[in-house]
C-alpha positions as CSV (number, residue, x, y, z in Angstrom):
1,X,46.2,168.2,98.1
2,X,47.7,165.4,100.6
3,X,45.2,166.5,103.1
4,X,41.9,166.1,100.9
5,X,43.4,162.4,99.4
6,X,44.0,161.8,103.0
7,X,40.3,162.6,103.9
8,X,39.2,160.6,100.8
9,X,41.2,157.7,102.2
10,X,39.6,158.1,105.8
11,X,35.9,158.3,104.6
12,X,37.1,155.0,102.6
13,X,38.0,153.5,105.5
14,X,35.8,154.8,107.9
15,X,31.8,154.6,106.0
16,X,32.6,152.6,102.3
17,X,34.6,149.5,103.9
18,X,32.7,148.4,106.2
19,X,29.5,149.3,104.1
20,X,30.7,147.0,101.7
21,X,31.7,144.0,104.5
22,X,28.4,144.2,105.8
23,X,26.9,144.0,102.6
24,X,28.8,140.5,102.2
25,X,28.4,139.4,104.6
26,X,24.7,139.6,104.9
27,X,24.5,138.4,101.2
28,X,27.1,135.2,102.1
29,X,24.3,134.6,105.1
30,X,21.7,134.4,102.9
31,X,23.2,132.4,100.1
32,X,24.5,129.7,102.9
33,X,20.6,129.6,103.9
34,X,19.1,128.9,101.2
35,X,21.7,126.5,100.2
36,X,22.1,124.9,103.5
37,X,18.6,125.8,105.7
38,X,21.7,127.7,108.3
39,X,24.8,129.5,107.8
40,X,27.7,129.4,108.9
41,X,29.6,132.4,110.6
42,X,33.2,131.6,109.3
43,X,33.2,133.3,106.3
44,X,31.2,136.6,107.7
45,X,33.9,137.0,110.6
46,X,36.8,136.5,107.7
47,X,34.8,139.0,105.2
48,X,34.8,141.5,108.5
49,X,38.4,140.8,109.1
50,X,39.8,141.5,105.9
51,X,37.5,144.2,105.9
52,X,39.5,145.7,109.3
53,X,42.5,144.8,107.4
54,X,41.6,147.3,104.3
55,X,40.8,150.2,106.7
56,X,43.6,149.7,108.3
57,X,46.0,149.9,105.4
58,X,43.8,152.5,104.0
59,X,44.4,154.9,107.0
60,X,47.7,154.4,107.7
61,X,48.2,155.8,104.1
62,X,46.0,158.5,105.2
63,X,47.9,159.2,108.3
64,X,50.9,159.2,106.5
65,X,49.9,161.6,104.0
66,X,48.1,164.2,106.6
67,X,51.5,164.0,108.4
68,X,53.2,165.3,105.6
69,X,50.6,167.9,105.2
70,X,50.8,168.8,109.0
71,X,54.7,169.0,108.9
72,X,54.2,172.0,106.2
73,X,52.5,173.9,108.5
74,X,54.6,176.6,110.5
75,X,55.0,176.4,114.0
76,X,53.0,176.6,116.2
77,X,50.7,174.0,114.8
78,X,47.1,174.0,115.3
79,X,45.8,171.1,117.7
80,X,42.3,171.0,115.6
81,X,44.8,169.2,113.0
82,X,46.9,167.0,115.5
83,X,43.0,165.9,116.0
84,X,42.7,165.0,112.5
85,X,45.4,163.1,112.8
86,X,44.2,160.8,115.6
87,X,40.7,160.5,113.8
88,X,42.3,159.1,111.1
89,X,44.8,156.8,112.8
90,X,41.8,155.0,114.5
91,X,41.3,152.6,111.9
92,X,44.9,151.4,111.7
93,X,45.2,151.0,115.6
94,X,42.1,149.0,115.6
95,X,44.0,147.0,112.6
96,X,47.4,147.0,114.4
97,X,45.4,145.6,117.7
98,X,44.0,142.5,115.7
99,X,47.1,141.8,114.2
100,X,48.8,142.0,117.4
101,X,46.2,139.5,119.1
102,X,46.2,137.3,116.8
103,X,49.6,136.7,116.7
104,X,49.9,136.6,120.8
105,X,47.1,134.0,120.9
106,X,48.6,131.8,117.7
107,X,45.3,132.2,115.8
């Protein structure tokens, strides 16, 4: 059961988030165009950050819960799901990398 919530969580994070940020952010682009004749790109990169954000926090719940699902296993464990693990924990390095570059650089 914690495997397939954990897979649920990853697809989340890895095909519906940033479906839905792109969506935004195209549909802030064109509102600011028609309003404005241009837009502007703050709001996009912010709708993309939070949107690294989510599927970061999303897959670190994920990797949490496929950990507990790979500790159940008996020894020896198979490396097909120490894989999984690293598929899902790409999200929340990415995450954990803009986080840690943003604070470095003060932004």
């Amino acid at each position: 059961m914690k495997r397939s919530v954990a897979w649920v969580l990853t697809f989340m994070a890895y095909v519906i988030i940033p479906s839905a940020v792109y969506t935004l952010g195209e549909r802030e682009a064109a509102a600011q165009e028609r309003v404005h004749g241009w837009a502007c790109g703050m709001p996009i990169l912010g709708l993309y950050m939070l949107g690294v954000f989510a599927a970061g926090f999303l897959s670190m719940i994920s990797v949490v819960l496929a950990w507990l699902a790979y500790r159940k296993l008996q020894c020896p464990r198979p490396r097909r799901r120490l894989a999984e693990l690293l598929f899902m924990a790409l999200p929340f390095a990415v995450g954990a990398a803009l986080v840690t570059l943003l604070v470095v650089t003060g932004g």
